[in-house]
N, C-alpha and C positions, 0 to 999 in steps of 0.2 A: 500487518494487521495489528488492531489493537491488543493489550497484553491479557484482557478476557479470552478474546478468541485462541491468541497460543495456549494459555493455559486450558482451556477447555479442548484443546487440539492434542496435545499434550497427554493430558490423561486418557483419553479416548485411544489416543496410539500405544500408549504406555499399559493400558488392561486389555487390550487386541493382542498386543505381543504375545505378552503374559499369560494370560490366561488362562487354566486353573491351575498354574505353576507355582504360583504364590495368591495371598490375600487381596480382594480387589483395592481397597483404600493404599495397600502398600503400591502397587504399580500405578493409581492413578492419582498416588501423593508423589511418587519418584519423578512419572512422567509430566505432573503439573512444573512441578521444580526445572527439570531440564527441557520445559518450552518454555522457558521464559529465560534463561542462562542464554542465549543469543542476543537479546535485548538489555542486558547490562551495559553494553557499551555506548551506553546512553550518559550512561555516567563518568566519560570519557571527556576533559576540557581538551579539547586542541589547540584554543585560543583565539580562533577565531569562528563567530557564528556559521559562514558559510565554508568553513571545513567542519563545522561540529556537523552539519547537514549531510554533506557529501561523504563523508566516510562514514556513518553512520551506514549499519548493514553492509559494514567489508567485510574485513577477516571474520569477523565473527558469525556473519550468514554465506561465509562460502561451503559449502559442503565436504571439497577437499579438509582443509583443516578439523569441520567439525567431528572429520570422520577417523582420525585420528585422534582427537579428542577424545572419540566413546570408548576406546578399549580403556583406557587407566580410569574414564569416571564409569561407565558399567560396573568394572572390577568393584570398584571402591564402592558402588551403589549394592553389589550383590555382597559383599561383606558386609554393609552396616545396616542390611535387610535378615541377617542370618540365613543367608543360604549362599555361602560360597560357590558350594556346587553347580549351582546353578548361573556361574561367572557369563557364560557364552550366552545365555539367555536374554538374562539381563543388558550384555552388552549389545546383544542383537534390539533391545529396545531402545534402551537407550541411543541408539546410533536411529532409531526410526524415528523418533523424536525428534533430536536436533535436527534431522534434516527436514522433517518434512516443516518445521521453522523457516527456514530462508525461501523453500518452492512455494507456502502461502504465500510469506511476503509478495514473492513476484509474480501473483497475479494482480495486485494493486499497482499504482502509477508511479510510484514514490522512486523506482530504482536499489534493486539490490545487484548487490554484486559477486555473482553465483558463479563465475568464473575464475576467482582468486586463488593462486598467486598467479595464475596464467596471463588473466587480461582483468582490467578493470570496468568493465562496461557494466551499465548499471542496465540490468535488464527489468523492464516495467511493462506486465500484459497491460494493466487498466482496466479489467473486466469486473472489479469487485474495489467497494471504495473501504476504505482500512476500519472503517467499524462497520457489519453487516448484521445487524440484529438478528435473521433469520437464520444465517450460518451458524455463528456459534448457538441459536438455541436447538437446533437437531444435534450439534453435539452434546450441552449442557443434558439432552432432555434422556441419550441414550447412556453416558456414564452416567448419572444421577441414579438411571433404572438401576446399573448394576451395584450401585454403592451399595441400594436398597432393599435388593433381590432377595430372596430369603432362599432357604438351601443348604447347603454346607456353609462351614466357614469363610470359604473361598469364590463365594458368590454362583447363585445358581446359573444352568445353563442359560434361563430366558434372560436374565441379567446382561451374560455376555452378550448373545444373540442381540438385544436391545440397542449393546454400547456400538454392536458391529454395523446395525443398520443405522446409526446414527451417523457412523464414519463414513458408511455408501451414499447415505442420501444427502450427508455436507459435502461431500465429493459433488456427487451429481448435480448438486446446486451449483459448484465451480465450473462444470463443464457446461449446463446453461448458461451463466453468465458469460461465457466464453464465446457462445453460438450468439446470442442475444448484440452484443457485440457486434460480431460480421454483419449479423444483419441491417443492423444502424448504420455500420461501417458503407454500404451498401445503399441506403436509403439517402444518408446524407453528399455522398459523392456526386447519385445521381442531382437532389437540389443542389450542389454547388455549380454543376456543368449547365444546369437549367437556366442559373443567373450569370452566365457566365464568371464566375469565379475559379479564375486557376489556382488552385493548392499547391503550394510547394511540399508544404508539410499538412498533414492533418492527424490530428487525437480526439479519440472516440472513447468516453471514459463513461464510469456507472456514477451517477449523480450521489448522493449522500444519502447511506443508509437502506440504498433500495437498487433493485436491476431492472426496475421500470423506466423509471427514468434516466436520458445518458445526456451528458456533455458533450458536446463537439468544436473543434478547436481550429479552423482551418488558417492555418500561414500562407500568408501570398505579397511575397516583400517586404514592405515597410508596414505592412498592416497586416491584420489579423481578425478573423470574423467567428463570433462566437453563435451560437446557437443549442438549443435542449430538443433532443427528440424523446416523448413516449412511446411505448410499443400500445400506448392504447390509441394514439391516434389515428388517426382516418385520415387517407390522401398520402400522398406522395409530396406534399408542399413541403419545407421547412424556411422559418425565416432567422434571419440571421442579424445581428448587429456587428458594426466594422468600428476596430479602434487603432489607433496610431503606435506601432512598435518604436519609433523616432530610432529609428538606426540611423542615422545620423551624425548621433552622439556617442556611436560606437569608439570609434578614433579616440577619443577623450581616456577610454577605458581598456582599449583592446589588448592594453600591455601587463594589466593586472592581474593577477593570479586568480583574484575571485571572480572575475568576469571571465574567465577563460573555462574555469570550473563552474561554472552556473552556464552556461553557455554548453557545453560537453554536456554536462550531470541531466541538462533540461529537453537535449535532444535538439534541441533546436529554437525548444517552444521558450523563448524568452522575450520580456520587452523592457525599453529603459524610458524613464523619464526625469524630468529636471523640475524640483517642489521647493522651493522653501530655501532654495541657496545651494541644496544637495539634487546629485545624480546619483539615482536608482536600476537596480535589477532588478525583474521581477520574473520567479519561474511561471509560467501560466498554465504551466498541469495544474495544479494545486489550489482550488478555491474557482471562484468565478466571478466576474464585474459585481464592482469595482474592489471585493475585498479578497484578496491571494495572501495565504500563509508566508510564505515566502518572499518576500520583497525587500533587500538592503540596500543602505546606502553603501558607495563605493568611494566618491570624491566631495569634493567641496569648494564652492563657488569661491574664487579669489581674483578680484579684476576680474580680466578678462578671459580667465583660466583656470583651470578644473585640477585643484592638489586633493590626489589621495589621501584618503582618511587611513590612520594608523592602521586598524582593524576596521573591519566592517559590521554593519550596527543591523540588526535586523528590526524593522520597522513595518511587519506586515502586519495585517488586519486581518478580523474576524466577521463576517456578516451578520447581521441583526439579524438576533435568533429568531424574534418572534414573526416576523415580517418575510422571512427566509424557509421559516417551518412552514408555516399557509401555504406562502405559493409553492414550496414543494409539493407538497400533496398533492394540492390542486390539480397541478402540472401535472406530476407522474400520473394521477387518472386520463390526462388528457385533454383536460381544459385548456384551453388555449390563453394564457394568462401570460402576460407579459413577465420576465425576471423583473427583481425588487431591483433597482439601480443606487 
C-alpha cells in the first residue's frame, strides 16, 4: 500500500496496543515511524530496474525477520519513550506493527514476499489497489479521534474506542474487498466460457482507487483478453478486448535473468513486444491498455538478432489522467463506457 496508508496503519496499531499505557501521540508517533521502516528498502539500488522491483518487499516485509527485529527496536523504542518498564509492551506493539506492514501489502497485486528466508514467492491477493482512499480515511478518521479526545493525558476512553473501530471497520473493508473479488472472480469465468474463451491463467484485480470497479485479465496462449467488471452492473455479459503476448519472441529472451524474474515475479501474467529497434517485458497486473507501469527493455535489435542490453531500462507509462479519471467513474457506476485506449 501506499506510505499514507502504512502510516495511518501504523499508528492505529501502535495506540490499540498501547493504550492507556502510555500518551496517545507517543504510541501513534512510535507506530507511524515503524510502518513505514519496511518501506525503506526502497532506497535500496541493486543496479538494475527489474531487481530494484522484484526484491522490493523481501526481507524487509517478511514477518520472520521483522519479528526479530521488534525485540531490540521495542526495547530501544520503550527507553527513548521513558518507560523502560514497560519493554514487553512496547515490544508487543511494535512487533504488531511491522507486521501487520507486509499482510496489507499482500492484499494488493504488486507481490510481497511473506515467506522469507523459507521461499520466495511473492504472494499478491489483488483485492485492494495500493492507494485506497476509503481504507486509510476509516483509519486517519479513528486515530485522529483519539489524538484529539479529551480526558486525561493519555487520551480518553472514547478516543481509544474510536481509534479501535477505525481498525474494525478498515479491516472489514479488506474482507469485503476480498468477497467482492470472488464474486467478479465468478461473474467473469462464467463470460469467458460463454465466449468460448479458455483461461489459462486469469487475474481479477480492484481497479484504482475504488472496490467497484475490478480488472480482469484472462491468459489464453499467445494472447490475452482484458476486460472491467462493475458490481453496479446489470446482466451477466462482460466484454472483453484480446491483445497479442508475441511469445514468440520468447526464445530471444528466455535466457536472461530479467525475463526469467518478470516472468516468476508476474505469475505468468506477462507480454513482450518489439518497438523501436528494442524488445520488451511488460508485467500486466499493473496498469491497464495501453499504459502498464512496468514495462522494460531487455535486448536490442542488431541485424538479424536480439544483443542484450547491459541492464535493463524501464520504459513504462502512465495513463492520461484526465481521460482515465472520467471513464473511471463512469465505469465503476456502471456505465457502460468503453476503456480510454
Amino acid at each position: 500500500m501506499d506510505s499514507l496508508s502504512q502510516v495511518a496503519l501504523g499508528a492505529a496499531v501502535g495506540v490499540a496496543v498501547m493504550g492507556h499505557r502510555t500518551m496517545v501521540w507517543k504510541a501513534a508517533s512510535w507506530g507511524a515511524v515503524a510502518g513505514t521502516l519496511p518501506d525503506l528498502d526502497v532506497l535500496i539500488d541493486h543496479g538494475d530496474p527489474i531487481l530494484n522491483m522484484v526484491l522490493h518487499r523481501a526481507e524487509t516485509h517478511a514477518p520472520f525477520w521483522l519479528t526479530l527485529f521488534a525485540l531490540p527496536f521495542g526495547a530501544a523504542v520503550a527507553l527513548l519513550s521513558g518507560q523502560p518498564r514497560l519493554w514487553r509492551r512496547w515490544v508487543m506493539a511494535m512487533w504488531a506493527v511491522l507486521v501487520t506492514h507486509p499482510l496489507l501489502d499482500g492484499m494488493t497485486v504488486y507481490g510481497t514476499q511473506l515467506g522469507l528466508p523459507f521461499t520466495d514467492h511473492p504472494y499478491g491477493v489483488g483485492s485492494i489497489f495500493i492507494i485506497d482512499p476509503l481504507y486509510t480515511l476509516l483509519l486517519l478518521v479513528g486515530t485522529v479521534w483519539a489524538l484529539c479526545s479529551r480526558g486525561d493525558m493519555r487520551g480518553g476512553g472514547r478516543g481509544l474506542a474510536a481509534n479501535a473501530a477505525g481498525l474494525m471497520l478498515s479491516t472489514t473493508y479488506l474482507v469485503w474487498s476480498a468477497w467482492a473479488q470472488q464474486h467478479v472472480t465468478g461473474v467473469a469465468r462464467a463470460a469467458l466460457v460463454a465466449q468460448g474463451i479458455v483461461a489459462d491463467r486469469l487475474l481479477v484485480t480492484s481497479a484504482p482507487l475504488n472496490t467497484l470497479l475490478w480488472r480482469v485479465v484472462a491468459v489464453q496462449g499467445d494472447t490475452y483478453h482484458e476486460g472491467f467488471r462493475s458490481l453496479l452492473d446489470s446482466g451477466p455479459a462482460m466484454a472483453f478486448d484480446r491483445f497479442e503476448r508475441r511469445t514468440a519472441l520468447w526464445p530471444a529472451v528466455q535466457a536472461l535473468d530479467g525475463a526469467q524474474r518478470i516472468a516468476a515475479f508476474s505469475h505468468g501474467f506477462w507480454a513482450l513486444d518489439a518497438r523501436g529497434g528494442r524488445l520488451h517485458i511488460t508485467d500486466l497486473r499493473m496498469g491497464q491498455e495501453p499504459a502498464y507501469v512496468f514495462r522494460f527493455a531487455l535486448a536490442q535489435r542488431q541485424g538479424d538478432a536480439w544483443v542484450p542490453l547491459p541492464v535493463s531500462e524501464q520504459v513504462g507509462m502512465r495513463p492520461e489522467v484526465g481521460r482515465t479519471w472520467a471513464w473511471l467513474w463512469r465505469r465503476a457506476l456502471g456505465q457502460p463506457v468503453p476503456p480510454p485506449r
